[in-house]
PAPA-74096 format. One record per residue (C-alpha): residue in three letters; x, y, z. Coordinates in steps of 0.2 Angstrom, whole numbers, padded with zeros to 4 digits, always signed. Layout:
ALAXYZ
...
***
This chain:
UNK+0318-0128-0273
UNK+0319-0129-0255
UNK+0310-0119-0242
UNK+0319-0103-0239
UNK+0316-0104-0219
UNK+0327-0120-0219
UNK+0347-0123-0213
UNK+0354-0141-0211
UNK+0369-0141-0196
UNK+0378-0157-0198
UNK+0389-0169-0194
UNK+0394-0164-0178
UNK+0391-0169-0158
UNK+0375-0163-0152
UNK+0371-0164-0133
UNK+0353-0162-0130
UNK+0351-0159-0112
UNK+0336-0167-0115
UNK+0326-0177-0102
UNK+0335-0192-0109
UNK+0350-0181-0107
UNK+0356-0187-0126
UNK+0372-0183-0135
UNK+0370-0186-0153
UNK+0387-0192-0163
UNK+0391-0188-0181
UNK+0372-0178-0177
UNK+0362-0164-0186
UNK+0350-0150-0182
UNK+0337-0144-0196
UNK+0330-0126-0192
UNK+0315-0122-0200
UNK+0312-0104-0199
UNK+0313-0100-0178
UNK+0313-0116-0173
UNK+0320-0134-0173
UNK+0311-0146-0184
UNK+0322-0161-0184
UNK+0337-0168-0174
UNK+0345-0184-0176
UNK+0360-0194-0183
UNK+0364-0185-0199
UNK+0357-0192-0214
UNK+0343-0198-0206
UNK+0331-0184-0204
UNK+0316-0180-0212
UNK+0304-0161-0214
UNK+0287-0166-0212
UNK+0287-0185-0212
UNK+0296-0182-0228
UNK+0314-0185-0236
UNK+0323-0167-0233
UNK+0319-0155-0249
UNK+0336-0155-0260
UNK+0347-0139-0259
UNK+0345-0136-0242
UNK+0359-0122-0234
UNK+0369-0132-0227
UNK+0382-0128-0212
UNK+0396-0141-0207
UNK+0400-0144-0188
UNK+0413-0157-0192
UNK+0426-0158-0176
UNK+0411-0147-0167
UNK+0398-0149-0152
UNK+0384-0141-0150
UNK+0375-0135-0136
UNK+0358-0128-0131
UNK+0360-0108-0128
UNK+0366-0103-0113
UNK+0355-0093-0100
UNK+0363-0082-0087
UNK+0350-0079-0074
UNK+0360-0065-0066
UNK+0371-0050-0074
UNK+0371-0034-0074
UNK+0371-0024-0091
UNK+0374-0008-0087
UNK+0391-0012-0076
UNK+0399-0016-0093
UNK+0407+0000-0093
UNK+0412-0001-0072
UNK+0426-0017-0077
UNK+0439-0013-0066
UNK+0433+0000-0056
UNK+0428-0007-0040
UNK+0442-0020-0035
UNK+0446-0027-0019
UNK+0432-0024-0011
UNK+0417-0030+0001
UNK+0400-0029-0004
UNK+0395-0013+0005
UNK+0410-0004+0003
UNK+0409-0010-0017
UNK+0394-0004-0018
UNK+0390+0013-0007
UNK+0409+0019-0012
UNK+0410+0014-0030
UNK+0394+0005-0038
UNK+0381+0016-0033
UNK+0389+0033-0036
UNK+0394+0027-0052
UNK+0379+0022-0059
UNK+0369+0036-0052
UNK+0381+0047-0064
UNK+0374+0038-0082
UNK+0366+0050-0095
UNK+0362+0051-0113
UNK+0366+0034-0120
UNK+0376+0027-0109
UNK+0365+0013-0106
UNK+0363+0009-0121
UNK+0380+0008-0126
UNK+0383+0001-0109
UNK+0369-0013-0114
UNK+0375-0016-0131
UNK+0395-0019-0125
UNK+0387-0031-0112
UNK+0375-0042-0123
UNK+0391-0041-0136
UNK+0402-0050-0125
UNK+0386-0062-0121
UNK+0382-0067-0137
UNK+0400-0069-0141
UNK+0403-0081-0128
UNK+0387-0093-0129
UNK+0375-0083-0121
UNK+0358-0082-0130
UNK+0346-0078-0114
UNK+0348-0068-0099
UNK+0341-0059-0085
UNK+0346-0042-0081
UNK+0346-0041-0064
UNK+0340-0024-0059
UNK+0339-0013-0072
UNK+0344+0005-0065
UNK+0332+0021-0068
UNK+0349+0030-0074
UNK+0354+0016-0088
UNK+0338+0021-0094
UNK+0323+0004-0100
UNK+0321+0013-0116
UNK+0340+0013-0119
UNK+0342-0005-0114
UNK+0326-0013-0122
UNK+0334-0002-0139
UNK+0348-0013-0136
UNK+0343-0029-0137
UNK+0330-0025-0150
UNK+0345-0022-0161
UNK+0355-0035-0154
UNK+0344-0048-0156
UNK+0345-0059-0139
UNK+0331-0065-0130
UNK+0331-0056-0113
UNK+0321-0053-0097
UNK+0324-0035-0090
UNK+0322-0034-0072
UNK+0319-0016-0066
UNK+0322-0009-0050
UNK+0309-0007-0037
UNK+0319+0002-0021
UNK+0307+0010-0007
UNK+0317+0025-0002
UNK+0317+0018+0016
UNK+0329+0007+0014
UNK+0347+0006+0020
UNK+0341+0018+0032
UNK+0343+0009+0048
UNK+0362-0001+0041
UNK+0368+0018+0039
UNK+0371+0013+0019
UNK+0373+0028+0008
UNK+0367+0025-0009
UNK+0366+0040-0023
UNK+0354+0033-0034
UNK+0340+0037-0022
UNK+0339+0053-0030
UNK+0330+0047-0042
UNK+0319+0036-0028
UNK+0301+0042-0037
UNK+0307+0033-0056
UNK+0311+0016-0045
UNK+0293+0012-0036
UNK+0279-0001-0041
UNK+0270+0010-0053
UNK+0285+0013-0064
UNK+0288-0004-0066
UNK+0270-0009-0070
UNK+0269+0006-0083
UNK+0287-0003-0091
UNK+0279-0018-0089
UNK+0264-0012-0098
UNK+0275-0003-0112
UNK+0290-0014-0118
UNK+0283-0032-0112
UNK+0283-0043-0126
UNK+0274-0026-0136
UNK+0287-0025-0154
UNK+0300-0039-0149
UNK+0295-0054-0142
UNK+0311-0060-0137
UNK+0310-0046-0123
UNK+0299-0047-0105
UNK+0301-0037-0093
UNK+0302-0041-0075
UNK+0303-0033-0056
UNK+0318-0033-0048
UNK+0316-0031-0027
UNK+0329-0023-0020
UNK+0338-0031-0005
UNK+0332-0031+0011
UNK+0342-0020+0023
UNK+0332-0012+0035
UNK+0316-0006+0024
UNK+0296-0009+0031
UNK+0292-0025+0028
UNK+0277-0019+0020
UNK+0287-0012+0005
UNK+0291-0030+0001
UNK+0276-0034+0001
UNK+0270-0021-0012
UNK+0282-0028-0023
UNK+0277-0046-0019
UNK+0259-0042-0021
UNK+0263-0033-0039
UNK+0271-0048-0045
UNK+0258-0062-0041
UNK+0243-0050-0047
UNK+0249-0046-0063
UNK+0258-0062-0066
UNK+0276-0054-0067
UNK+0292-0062-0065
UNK+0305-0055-0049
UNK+0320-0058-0044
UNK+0331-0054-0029
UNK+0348-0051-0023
UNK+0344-0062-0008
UNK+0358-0067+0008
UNK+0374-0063-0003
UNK+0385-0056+0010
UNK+0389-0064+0027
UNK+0382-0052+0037
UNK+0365-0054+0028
UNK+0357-0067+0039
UNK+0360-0056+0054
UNK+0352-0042+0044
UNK+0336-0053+0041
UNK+0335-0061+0057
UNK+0338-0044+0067
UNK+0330-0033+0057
UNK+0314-0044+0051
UNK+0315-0059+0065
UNK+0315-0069+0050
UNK+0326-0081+0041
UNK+0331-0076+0023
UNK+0319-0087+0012
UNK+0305-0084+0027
UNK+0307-0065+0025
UNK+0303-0068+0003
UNK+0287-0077+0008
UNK+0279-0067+0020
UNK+0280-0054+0007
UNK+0275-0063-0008
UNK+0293-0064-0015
UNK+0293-0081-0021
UNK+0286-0095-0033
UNK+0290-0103-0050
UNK+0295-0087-0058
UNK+0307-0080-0043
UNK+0325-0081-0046
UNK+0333-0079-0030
UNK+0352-0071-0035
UNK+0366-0079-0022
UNK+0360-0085-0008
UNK+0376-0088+0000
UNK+0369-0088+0017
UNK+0354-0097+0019
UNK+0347-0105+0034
UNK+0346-0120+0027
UNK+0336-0128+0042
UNK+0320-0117+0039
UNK+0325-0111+0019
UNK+0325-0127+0010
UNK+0309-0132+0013
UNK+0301-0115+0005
UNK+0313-0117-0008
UNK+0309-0135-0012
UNK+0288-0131-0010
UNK+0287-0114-0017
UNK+0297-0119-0034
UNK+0308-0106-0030
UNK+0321-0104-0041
UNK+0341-0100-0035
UNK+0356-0090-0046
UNK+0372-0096-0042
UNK+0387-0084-0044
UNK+0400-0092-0039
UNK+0413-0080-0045
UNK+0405-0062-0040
UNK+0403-0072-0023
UNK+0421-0077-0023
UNK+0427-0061-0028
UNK+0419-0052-0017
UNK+0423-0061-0003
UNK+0404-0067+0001
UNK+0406-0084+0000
UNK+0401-0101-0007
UNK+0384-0104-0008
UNK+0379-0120-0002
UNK+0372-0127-0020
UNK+0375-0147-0014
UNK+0363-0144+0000
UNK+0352-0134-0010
UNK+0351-0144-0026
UNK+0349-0160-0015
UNK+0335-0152-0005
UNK+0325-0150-0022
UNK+0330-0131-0027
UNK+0331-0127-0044
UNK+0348-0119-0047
UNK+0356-0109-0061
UNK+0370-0100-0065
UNK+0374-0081-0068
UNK+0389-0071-0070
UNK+0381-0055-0062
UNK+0392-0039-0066
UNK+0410-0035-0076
UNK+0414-0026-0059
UNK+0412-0040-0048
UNK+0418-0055-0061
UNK+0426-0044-0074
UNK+0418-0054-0089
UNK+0401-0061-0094
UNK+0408-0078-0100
UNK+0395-0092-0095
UNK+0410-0106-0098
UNK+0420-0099-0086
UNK+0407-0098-0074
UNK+0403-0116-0076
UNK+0420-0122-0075
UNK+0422-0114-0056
UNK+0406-0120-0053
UNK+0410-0135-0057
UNK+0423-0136-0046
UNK+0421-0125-0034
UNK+0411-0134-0022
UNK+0423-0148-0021
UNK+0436-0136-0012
UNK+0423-0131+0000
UNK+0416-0149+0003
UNK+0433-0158+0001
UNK+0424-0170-0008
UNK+0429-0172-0030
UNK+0415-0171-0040
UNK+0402-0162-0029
UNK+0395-0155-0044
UNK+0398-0165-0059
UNK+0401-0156-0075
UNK+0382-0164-0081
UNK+0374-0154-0068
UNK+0383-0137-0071
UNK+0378-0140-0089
UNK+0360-0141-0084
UNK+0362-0127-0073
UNK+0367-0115-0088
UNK+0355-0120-0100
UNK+0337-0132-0094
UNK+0338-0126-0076
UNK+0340-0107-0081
UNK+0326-0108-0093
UNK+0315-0117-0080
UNK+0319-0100-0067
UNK+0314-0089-0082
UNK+0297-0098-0085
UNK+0305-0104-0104
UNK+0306-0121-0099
UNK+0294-0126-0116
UNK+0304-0115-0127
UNK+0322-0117-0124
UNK+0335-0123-0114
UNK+0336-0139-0123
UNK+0340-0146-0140
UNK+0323-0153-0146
UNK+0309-0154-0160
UNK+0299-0138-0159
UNK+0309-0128-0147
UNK+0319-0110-0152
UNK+0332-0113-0162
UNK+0343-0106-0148
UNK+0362-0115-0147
UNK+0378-0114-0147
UNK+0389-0124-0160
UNK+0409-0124-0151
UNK+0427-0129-0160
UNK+0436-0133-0144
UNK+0455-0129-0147
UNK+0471-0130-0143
UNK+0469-0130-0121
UNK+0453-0143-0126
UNK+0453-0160-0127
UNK+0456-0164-0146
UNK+0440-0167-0151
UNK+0431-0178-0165
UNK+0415-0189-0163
UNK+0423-0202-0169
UNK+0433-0202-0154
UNK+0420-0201-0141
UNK+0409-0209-0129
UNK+0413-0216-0111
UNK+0410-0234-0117
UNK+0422-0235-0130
UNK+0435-0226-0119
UNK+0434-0211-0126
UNK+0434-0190-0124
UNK+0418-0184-0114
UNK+0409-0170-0123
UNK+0401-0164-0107
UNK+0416-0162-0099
UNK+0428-0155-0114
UNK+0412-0140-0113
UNK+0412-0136-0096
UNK+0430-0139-0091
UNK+0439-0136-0107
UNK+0432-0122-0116
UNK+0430-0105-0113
UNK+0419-0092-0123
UNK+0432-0088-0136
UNK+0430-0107-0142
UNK+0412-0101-0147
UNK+0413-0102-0166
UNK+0392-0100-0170
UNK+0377-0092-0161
UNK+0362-0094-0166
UNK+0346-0086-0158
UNK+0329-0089-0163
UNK+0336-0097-0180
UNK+0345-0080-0183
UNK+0363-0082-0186
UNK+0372-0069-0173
UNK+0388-0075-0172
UNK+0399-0082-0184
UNK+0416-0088-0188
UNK+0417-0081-0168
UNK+0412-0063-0175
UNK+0396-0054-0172
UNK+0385-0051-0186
UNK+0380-0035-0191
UNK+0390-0025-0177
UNK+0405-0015-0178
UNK+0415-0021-0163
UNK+0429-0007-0165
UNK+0415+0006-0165
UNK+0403-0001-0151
UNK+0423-0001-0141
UNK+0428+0016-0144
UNK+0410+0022-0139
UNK+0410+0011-0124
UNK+0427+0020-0119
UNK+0418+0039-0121
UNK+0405+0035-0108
UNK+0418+0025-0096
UNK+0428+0043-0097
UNK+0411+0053-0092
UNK+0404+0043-0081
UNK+0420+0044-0070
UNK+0422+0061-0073
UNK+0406+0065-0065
UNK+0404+0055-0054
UNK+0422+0057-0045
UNK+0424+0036-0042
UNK+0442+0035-0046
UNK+0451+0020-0052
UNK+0459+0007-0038
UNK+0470-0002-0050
UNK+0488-0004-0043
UNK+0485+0001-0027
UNK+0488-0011-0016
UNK+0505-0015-0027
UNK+0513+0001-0028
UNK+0509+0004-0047
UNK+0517+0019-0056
UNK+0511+0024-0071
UNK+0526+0034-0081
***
């Protein structure tokens, strides 16, 4: 008889991203219980220094490759039900005119519906670890933290610390500081103190610091002080748009990454999100000596007209980048594949210069990097013995690279795994999920969740929240779209 907590994956192409960045041919992965207790070339692996037990469920990733989860360090869950709501628009306009009212107009379970439908679309697509990104006193932390409980992904929930102050200066109108007194420091420690890793230990819970735009310095700095003295992750929404750096250096007298360490807002477990206008002449250096971390976005950022963040310049400086998606309003999906491949390519449009960012390094920047922002670094983010048994197993098809490990490796002239991920895949070639050595995605189909129900809920709220909160939609505007 074998043990009961074991599964074999074999036979397929397994890149590691690990710190001898190896891609395993014909290899397999034995999962013992939550965690990884061998990898290797199939048929060579052993449990315990010993031959493997016989009967061993056994799972075939024949024609398949296999990556470590991915890890968006930026989205939003509860805009899941805003996708398509806010289009061509600037940031501030997107936000005070559309995002803002809309989500200050959540009740009941929309949150939680709005969570599921987001972490659905995640784990369908490769995603196993995220960081929500500033969780919203209207989406509710008790709906949220219920949905990924039942979803079973392991998450970081960010929630939102807003001093009333700002936006006041910058004339920005923002409905959701009715509920001001729910989104201060002692409401986030008493979440902290609640949900952080009390029933599901997937699940911490975070600050998130809103941005700088005109506040006291000295709110920051509450924040800032909150989070090195009990030890809690923040993150940031930090110089996104191009006025931004004005803002800071106008406002505060202060560069960007200056401004986040006067007030405490930086370290090994920051994640700065965007950072699309740096000053790269006084910011790098904090970045690099602080172990600051940076999400890059690079479609929200496009889409919205911010920008490209300069992730050459920052990565060669010695900043730790990673990749998010941020919300469905402002990149209308959640899909880390996609994300990669514009990252991936992205840069070399604005730096006229191919292979600015090599496919290797997006890689590292959805999965080790991400884990590294998130302070999981020694539990996932790579394929490797005694890590989570957190990864991906993908059937690239048709629009792929024809894929076999017989046929691969660059020395015998062949396909590059790396390559056929990042550039030739999207999330719908995600075949098998697995998080924590749960199964939550198979055959490209969630487990245990009615996708048609989860949609037609989804659709209730969506019709609610725009009733109530009087947003109306913008598609077809611009062209002249009649609806008959």
């Amino acid at each position: 008889m074998s043990s009961p907590s074991l599964t074999l994956y074999t036979h397929g192409t397994i890149i590691t991203v690990n710190k001898d960045r190896e891609i395993i041919l014909d290899g397999s992965i034995l999962v013992d219980g939550s965690r990884i207790a061998a990898i290797g070339k199939s048929g060579t692996l052993k449990y315990k220094g010993e031959a493997l037990p016989p009967n061993i469920p056994t799972v075939s990733l024949e024609n398949k490759i296999v990556i470590p989860g991915l890890i968006n360090t930026h989205a939003h869950l509860a805009q899941s039900l805003l996708r398509g709501l806010a289009e061509d628009l600037d940031l501030h306009s997107w936000l005070c005119d559309a995002i803002w009212p809309l989500e200050a107009c959540y009740e009941g379970e929309d949150g939680y519906i709005a969570a599921k439908l987001t972490i659905a679309e995640m784990l369908k697509t490769g995603t196993t670890c995220f960081l929500e990104a500033m969780l919203t006193h209207r989406a509710g932390i008790e709906n949220v933290v219920r949905a990924v409980g039942e979803m079973g992904v392991r998450a970081c929930l960010a929630k939102l610390v807003k001093p009333i102050e700002t936006n006041l200066s910058l004339n920005l109108t923002d409905a959701r500081d009715k509920d001001a007194s729910a989104m201060s420091v002692p409401s986030a420690l008493a979440a902290h103190r609640t949900h952080h890793r009390t029933h599901n230990p997937l699940l911490s819970i975070w600050l998130s610091a809103s941005t700088p735009r005109g506040s006291p310095l000295a709110t920051h700095a509450a924040i800032g002080a909150a989070h090195t003295t009990h030890t809690i992750g923040v993150t940031m929404h930090c110089a996104e748009a191009p006025a931004d750096l004005a803002i800071y250096r106008s406002q505060y007298s202060m560069s960007p990454l200056e401004f986040c360490a006067r007030t405490g807002i930086t370290g090994p477990q920051t994640v700065l999100a965007h950072l699309v206008h740096p000053d790269l002449a006084v910011d790098l250096e904090i970045l690099s000596r602080t172990g600051t971390s940076v999400s890059h976005n690079p479609t929200s950022n496009a889409k919205l007209g911010n920008g490209i963040a300069p992730v050459p310049a920052l990565r060669a400086g010695g900043a730790n980048v990673c990749l998010g998606t941020d919300g469905a309003p402002c990149n209308n999906g959640y899909d880390m594949f996609q994300e990669m491949h514009l990252a991936g390519i992205i840069h070399s449009a604005a730096g006229q210069k191919a292979g600015a960012v090599s496919a290797y390094e997006v890689l590292e920047m959805a999965t080790v990097n991400g884990a590294r922002a998130l302070g999981m670094e020694g539990e996932v983010g790579t394929l490797e013995v005694g890590k989570q048994a957190d990864f991906v197993v993908v059937r690239p098809g048709i629009g792929a690279s024809p894929w076999g490990w017989g046929e691969v490796g660059a020395g015998a002239g062949g396909v590059d795994p790396v390559t056929t991920v990042v550039h030739g895949c999207t999330g719908r070639d995600v075949e098998v999920v697995v998080v924590g050595g749960v199964v939550r995605v198979e055959g490209g189909e969630l487990v245990g969740v009615d996708e048609e129900r989860l949609m037609e809920e989804a659709r209730g709220c969506v019709s609610g929240i725009r009733e109530r909160s009087g947003v109306g939609s913008r598609m077809g505007e611009r062209w002249g779209v009649k609806y008959v």
